[in-house]
Backbone as a ProteinNet text record, in pm:
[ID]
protein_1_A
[PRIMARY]
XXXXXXXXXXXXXXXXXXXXXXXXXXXXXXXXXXXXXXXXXXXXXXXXXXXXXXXXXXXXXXXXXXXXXXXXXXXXXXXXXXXXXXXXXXXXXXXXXXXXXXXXXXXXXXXXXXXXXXXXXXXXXXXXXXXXXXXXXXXXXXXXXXXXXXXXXXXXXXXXXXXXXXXXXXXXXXXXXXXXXXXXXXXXXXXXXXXXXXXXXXXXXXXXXXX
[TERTIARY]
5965.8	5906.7	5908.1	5949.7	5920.3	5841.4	5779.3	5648.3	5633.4	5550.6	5482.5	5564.6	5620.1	5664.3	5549.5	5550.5	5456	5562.6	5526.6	5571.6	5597.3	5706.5	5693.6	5646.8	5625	5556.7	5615.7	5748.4	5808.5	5810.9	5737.9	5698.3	5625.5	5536	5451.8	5519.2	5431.5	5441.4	5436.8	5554.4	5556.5	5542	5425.1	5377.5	5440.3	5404.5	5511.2	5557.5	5710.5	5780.9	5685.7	5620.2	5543.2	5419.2	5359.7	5208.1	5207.5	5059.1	5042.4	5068.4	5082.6	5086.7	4966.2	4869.3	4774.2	4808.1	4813.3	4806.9	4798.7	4903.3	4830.6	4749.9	4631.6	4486.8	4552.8	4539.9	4541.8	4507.3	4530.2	4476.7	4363.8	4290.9	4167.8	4166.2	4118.1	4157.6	4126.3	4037.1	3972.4	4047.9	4159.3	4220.8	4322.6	4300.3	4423.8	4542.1	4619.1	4758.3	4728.1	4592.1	4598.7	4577.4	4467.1	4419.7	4585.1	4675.2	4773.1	4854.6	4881.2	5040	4939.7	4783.4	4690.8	4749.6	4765.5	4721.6	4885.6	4963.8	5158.3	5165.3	5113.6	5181.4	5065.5	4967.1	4888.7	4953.3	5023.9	5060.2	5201.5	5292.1	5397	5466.1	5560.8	5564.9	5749.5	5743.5	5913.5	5881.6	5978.8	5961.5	6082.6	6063	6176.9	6154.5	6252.4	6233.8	6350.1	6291.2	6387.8	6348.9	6467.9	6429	6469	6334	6348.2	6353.3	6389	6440.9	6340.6	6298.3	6229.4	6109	6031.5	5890.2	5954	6065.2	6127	6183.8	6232.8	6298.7	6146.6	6069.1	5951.6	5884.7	5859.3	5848.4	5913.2	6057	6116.1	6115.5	6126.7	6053.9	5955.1	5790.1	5715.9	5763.5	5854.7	5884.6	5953.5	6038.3	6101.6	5995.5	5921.4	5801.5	5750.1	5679.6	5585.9	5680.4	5798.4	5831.7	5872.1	5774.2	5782.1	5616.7	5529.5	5426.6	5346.7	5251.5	5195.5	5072.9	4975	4795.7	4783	4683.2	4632.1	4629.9	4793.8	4845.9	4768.9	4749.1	4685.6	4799.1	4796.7	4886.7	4782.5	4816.7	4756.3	4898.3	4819.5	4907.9	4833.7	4970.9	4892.6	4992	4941.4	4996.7	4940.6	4981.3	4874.2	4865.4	4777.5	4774	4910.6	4931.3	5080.8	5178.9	5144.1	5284.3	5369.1	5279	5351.5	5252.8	5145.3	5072.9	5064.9	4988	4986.9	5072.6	5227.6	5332	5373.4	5417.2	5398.8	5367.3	5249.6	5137.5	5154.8	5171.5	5224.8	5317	5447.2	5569	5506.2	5401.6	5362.3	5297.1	5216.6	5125.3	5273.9	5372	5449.6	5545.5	5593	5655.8	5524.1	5396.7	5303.6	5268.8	5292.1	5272	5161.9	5075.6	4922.9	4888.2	4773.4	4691.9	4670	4697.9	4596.3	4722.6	4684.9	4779.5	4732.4	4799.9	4749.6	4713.8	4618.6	4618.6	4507.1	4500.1	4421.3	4303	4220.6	4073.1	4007.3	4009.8	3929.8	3775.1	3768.1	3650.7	3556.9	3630.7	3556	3589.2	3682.5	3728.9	3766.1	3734.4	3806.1	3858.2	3954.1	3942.2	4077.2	4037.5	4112.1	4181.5	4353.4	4404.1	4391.4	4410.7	4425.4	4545.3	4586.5	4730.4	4774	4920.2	4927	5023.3	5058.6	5183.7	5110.3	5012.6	4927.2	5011.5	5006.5	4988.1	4920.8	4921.2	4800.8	4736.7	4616.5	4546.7	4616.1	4589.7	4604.2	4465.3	4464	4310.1	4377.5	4378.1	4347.3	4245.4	4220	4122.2	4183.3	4080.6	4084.4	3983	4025.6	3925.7	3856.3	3921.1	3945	3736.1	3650.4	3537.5	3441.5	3517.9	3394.6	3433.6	3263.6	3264.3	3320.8	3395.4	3471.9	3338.3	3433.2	3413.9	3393.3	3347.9	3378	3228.3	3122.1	3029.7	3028.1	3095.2	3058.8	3243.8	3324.5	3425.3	3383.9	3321.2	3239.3	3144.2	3096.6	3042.1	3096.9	3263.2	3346.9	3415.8	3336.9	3400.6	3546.9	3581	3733	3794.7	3704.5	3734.4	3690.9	3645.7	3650.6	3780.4	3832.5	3941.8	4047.5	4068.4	4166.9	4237.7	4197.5	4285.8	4338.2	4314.3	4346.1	4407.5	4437.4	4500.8	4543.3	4620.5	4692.2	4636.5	4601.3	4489.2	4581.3	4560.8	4627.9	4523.7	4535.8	4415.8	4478.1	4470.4	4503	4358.5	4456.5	4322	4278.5	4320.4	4237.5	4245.4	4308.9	4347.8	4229.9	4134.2	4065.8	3960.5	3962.2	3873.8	3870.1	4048	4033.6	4104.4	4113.5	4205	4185.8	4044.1	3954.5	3984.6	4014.5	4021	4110.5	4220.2	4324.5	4417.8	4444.5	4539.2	4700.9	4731.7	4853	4858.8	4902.4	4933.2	4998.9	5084	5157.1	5087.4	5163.9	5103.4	5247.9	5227.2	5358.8	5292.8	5339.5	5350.9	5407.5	5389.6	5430.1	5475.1	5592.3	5592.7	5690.1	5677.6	5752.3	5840.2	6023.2	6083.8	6090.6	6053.6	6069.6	6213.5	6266.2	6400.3	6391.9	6471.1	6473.1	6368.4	6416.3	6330.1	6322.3	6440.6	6498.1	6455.8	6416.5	6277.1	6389.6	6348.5	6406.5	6441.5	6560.6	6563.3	6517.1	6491.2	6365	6419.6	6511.1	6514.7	6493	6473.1	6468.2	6292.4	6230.8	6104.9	6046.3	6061.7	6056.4	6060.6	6164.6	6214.7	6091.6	6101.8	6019.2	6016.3	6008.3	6041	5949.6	5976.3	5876.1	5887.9	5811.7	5766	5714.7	5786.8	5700.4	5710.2	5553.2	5545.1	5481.6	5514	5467.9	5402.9	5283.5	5221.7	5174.1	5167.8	5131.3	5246.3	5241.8	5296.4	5382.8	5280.7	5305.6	5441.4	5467.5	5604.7	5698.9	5675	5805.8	5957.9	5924.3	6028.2	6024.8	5909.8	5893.3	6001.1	6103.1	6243.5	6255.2	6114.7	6155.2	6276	6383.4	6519.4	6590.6	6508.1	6575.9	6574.1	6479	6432.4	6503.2	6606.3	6730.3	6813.1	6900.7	6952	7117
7736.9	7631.2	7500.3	7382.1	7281.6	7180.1	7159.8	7092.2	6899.3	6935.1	6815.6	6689.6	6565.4	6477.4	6358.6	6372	6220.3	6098	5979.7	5872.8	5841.5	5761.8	5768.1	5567.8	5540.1	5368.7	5290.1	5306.4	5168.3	5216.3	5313.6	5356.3	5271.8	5194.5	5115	4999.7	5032.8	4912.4	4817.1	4754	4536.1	4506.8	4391.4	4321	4262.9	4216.3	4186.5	4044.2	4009.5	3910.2	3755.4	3766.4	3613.5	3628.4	3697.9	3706	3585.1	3511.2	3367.1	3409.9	3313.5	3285.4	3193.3	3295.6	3141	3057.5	2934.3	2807.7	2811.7	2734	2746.8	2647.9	2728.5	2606	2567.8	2420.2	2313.4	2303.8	2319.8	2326	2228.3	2251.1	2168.7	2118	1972.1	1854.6	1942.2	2047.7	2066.5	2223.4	2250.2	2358.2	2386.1	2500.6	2499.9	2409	2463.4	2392.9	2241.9	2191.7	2049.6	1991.4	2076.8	2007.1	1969.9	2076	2092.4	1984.9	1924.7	1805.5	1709.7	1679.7	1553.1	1556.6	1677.9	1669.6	1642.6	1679.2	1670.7	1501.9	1436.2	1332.2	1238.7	1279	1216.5	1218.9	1353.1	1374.1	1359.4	1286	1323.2	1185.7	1219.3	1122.4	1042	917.4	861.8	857.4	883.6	821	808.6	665.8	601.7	587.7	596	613.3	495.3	356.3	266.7	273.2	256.2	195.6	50.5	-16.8	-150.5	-178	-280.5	-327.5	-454.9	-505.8	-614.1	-639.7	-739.7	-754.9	-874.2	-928.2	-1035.5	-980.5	-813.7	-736.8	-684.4	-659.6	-577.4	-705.6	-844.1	-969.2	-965.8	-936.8	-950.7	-794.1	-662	-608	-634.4	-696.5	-684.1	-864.3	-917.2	-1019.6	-946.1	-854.8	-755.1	-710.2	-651.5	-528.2	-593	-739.4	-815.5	-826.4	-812.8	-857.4	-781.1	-648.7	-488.4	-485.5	-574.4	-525.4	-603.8	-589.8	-662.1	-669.2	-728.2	-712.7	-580.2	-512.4	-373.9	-279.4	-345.8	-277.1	-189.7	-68.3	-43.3	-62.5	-104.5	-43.8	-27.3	147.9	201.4	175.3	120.2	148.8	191.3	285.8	349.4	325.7	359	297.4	271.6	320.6	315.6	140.1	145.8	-35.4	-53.1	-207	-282.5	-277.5	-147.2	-104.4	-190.2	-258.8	-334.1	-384.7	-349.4	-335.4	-471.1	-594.8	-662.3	-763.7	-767.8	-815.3	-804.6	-615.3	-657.9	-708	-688.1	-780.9	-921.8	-990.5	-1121.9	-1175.1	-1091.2	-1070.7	-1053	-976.7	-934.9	-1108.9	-1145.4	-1271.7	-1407.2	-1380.5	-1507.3	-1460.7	-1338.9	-1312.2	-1315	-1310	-1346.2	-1440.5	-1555.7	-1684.8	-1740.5	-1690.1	-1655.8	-1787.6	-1817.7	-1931.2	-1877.5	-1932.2	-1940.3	-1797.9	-1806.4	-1752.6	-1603.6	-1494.3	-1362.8	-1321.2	-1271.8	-1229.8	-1083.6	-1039.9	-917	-931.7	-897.4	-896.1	-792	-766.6	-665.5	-694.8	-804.2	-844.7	-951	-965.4	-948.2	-859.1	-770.8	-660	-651.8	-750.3	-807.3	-948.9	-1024	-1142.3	-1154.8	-1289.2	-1309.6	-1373.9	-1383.5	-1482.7	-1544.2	-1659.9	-1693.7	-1671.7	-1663.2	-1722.3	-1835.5	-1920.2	-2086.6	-2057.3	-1991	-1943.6	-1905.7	-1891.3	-1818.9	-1666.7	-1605.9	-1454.9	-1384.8	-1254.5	-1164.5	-1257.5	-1246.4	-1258.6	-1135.5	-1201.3	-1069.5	-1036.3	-903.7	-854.8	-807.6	-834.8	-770.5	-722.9	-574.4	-476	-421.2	-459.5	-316.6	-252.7	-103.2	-48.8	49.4	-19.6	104.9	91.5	-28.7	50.3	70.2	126.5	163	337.2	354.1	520	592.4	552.5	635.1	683.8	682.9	707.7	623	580.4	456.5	410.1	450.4	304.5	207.2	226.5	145.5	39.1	110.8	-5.4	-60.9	16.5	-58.9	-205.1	-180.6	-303.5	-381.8	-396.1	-508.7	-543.7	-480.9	-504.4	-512	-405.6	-380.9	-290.9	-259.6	-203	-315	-430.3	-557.3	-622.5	-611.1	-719	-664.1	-502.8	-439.5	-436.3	-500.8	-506.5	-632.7	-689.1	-891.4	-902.1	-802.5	-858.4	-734	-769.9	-678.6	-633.8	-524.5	-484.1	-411.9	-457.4	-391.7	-357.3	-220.4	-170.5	-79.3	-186.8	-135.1	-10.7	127.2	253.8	260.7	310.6	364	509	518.5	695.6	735.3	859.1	912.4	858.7	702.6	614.2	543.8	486.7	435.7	525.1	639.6	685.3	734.9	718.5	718.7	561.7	479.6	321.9	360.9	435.3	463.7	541.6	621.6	733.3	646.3	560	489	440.5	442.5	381.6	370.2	280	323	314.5	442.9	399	456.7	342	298.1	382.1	477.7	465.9	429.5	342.3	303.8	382.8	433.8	495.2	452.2	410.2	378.4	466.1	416	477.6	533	698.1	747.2	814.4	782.8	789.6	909.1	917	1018.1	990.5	1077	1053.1	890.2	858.3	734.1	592.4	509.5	434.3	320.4	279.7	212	60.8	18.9	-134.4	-197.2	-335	-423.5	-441	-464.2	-450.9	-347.7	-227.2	-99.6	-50.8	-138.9	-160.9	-184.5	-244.2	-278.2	-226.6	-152.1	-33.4	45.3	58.2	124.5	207.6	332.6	373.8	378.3	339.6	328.1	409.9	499.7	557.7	505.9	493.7	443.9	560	605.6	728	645.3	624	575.7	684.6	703	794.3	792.1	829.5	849.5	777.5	777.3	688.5	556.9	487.7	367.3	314.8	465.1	412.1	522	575.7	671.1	560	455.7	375.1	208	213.5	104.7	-1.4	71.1	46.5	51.5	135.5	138.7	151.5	242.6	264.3	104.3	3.9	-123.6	-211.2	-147.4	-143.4	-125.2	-38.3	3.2	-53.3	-78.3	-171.8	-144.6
-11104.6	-11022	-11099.7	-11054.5	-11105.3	-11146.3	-11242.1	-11236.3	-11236.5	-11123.9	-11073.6	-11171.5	-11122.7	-11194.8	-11254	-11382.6	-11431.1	-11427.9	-11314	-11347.4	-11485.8	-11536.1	-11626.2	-11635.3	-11797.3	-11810.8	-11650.9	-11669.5	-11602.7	-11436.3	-11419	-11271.7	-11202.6	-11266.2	-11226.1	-11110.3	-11018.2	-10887.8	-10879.3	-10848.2	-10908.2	-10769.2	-10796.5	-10747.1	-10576.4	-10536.8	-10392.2	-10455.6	-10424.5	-10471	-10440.1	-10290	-10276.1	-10286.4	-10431.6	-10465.2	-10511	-10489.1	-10556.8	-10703.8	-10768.8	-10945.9	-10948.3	-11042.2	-11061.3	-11187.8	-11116.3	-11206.3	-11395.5	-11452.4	-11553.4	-11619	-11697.3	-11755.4	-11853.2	-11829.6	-11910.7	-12073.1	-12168.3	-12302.7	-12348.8	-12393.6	-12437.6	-12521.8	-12535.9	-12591.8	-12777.2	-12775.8	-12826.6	-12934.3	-12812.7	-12844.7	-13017.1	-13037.9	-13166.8	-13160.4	-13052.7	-13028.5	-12992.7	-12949.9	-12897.9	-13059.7	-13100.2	-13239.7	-13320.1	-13365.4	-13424	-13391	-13312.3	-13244.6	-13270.7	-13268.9	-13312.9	-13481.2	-13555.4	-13703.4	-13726	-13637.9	-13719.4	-13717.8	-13577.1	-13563.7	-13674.8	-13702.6	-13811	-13973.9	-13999.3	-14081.8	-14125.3	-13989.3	-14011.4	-14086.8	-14188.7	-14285.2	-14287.5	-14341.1	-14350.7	-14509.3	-14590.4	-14752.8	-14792.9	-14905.7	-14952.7	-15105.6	-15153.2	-15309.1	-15368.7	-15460.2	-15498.6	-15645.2	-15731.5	-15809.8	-15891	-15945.4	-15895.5	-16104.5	-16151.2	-16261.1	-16350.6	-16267.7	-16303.4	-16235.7	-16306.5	-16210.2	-16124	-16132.5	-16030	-15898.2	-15931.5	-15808.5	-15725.9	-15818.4	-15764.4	-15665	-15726.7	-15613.2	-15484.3	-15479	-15390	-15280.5	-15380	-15257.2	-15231	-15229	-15148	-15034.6	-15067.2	-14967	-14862.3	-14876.6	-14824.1	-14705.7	-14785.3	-14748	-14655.1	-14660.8	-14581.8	-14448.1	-14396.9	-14287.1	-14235.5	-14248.5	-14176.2	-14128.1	-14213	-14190.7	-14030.3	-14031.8	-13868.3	-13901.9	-13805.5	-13835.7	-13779	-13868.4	-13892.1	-13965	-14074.4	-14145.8	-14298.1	-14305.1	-14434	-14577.7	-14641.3	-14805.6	-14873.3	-14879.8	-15044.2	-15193.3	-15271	-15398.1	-15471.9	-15552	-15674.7	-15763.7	-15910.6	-16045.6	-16166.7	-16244.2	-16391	-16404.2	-16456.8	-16535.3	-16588.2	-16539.8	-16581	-16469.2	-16429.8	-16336.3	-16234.5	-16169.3	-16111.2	-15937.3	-15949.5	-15826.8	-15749.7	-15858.4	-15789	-15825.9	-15893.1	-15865.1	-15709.4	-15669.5	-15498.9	-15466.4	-15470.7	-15384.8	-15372.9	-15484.7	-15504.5	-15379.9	-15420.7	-15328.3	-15163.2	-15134.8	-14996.6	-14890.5	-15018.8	-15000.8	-14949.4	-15061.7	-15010.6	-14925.1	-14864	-14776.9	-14623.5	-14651.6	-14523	-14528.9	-14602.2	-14595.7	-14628.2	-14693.7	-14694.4	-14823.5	-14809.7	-14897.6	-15001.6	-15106.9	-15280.3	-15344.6	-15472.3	-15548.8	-15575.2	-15559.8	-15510.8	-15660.8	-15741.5	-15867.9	-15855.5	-15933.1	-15946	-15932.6	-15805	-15741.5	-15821.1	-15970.5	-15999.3	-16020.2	-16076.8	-16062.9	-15952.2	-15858.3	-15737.6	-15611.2	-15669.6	-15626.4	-15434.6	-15435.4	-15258.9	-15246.3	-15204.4	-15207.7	-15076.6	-14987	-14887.2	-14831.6	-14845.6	-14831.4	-14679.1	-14644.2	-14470.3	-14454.6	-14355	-14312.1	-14300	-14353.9	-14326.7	-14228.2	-14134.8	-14063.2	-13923	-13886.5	-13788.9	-13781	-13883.6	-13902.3	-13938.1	-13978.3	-14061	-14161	-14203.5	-14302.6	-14405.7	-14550.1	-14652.1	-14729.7	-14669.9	-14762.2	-14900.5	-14974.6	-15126.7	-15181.8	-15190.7	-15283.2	-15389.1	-15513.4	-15635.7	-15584.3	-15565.4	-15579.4	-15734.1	-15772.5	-15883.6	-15980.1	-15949	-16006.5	-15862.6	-15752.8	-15623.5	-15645.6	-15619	-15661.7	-15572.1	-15415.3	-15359.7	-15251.1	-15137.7	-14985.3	-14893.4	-14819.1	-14737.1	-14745.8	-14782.6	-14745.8	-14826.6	-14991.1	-15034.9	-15002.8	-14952.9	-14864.7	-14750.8	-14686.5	-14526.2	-14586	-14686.9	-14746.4	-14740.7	-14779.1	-14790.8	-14658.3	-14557.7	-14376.7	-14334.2	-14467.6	-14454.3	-14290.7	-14223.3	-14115.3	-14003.3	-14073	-13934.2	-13971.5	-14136.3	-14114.6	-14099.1	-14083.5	-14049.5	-13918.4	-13826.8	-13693.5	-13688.2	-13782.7	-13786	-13910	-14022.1	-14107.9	-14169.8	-14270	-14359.9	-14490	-14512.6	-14617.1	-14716	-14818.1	-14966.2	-15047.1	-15096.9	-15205.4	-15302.5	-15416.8	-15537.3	-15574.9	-15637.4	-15648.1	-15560.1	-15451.3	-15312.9	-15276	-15386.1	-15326.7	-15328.3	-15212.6	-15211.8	-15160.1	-15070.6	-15092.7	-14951.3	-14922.6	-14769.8	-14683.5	-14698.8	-14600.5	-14445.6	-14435.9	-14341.7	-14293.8	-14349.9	-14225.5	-14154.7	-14180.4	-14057.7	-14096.6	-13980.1	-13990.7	-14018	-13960.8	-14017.5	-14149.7	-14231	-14375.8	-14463.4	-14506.2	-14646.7	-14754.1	-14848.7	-14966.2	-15044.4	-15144.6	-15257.1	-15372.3	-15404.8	-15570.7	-15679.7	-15721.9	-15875.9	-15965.5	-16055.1	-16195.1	-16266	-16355.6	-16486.2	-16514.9	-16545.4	-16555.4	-16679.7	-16707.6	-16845.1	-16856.4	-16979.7	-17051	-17099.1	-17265.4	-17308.8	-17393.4	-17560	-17655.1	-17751.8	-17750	-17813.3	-17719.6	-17811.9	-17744.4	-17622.5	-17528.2	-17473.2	-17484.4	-17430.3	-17479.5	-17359.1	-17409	-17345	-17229.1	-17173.3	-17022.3	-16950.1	-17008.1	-16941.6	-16961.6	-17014	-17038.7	-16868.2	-16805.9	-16700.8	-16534.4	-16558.4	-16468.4	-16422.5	-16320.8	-16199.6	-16087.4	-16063.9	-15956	-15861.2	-15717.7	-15652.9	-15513.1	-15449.6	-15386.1	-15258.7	-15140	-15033.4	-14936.2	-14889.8	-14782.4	-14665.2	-14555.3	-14373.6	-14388.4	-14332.5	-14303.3	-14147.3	-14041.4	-13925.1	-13790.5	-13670.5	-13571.3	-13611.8	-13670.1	-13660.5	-13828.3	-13859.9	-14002.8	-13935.5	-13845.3	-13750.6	-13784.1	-13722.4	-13696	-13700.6	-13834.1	-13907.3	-13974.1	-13979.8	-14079.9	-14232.4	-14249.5	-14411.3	-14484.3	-14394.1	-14454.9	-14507.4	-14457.3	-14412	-14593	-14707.8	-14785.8	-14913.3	-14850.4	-14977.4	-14975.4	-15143.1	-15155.7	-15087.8
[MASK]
+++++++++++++++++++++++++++++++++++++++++++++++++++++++++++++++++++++++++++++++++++++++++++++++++++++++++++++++++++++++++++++++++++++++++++++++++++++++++++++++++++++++++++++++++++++++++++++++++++++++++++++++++++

């Protein structure tokens, strides 16, 4: 006698061809996958690597640099002492056209050029003696002059990166040789590091930068 047949898995009864499909829910602003495409395009980076010869080339990239930038713009730099920080900077001030002669704000550790061009203002910060996190930068109302001008902060790592998810930041490093001491023009030499960080260096033209 034959016994009784067990359907087997794929026995199972499909559905009638014009059953509704319900809808699909929307992801929440709040969701993994929503959080995740907020954190890529925050995180997502352009970087350019030059290296520059003189503190006269390092002038001229930030004249370069300044006519990429717009009002809102953050620059972090970093760089041991000497390196070259606020030579850029120099270079940034006369490529934005900006008032008074750009020199190292360490000891009043903010200082603000106007614009003579009706463009950005240039904020210049050291931050290098604020103990780090933003109130004691909110002090310096660097987040009022950030939608109206162009903010440069020498030592900011760890410090402004909360004013805005858009930002470059340049690193500075001195070109090291071998063991045999270098000659005086090579004293000078610099490699420099520029990372866009968020939306707004997607298609900034940093590539526009190399020689």
């Amino acid at each position: 006698m034959e016994a009784p047949h067990s359907p087997a898995p794929d026995d199972v009864a499909a559905a009638p061809a014009d059953s509704p499909v319900p809808p699909a829910t929307p992801a929440s602003p709040d969701a993994p996958e929503a959080r995740d495409a907020r954190d890529a395009s925050v995180t997502a980076s352009v970087t350019l690597t030059l290296t520059i010869g003189s503190p006269e080339r390092m002038t001229e990239l930030g004249l370069r640099l300044a006519a990429l930038l717009r009002p809102g713009d953050l620059v972090m730099l970093t760089g041991e002492l000497g390196a070259g920080k606020t030579t850029l900077t120099r270079g940034l001030g006369e490529g934005l056209g900006v008032r008074g002669a750009v020199t190292s704000p360490t000891f009043v550790i903010a200082r603000v050029h106007p614009s003579l061009t009706d463009g950005p203002a240039l904020v210049h910060v050291d931050a290098y003696r604020l103990g780090g996190g933003l109130d004691e930068m909110e002090d310096l109302d660097l987040d009022v002059s950030l939608p109206d001008s162009v903010v440069v902060v020498e030592w900011g790592d760890g410090k402004v990166e909360d004013l805005s998810d858009d930002r470059l930041h340049v690193v500075i490093d001195r070109v090291v040789g071998g063991t045999d001491p270098a000659p005086a023009e090579e004293d000078d030499r610099r490699t420099v590091t520029l990372t866009g960080l968020g939306a707004r260096w997607a298609d900034a033209g940093l590539a526009s930068l190399a020689p």
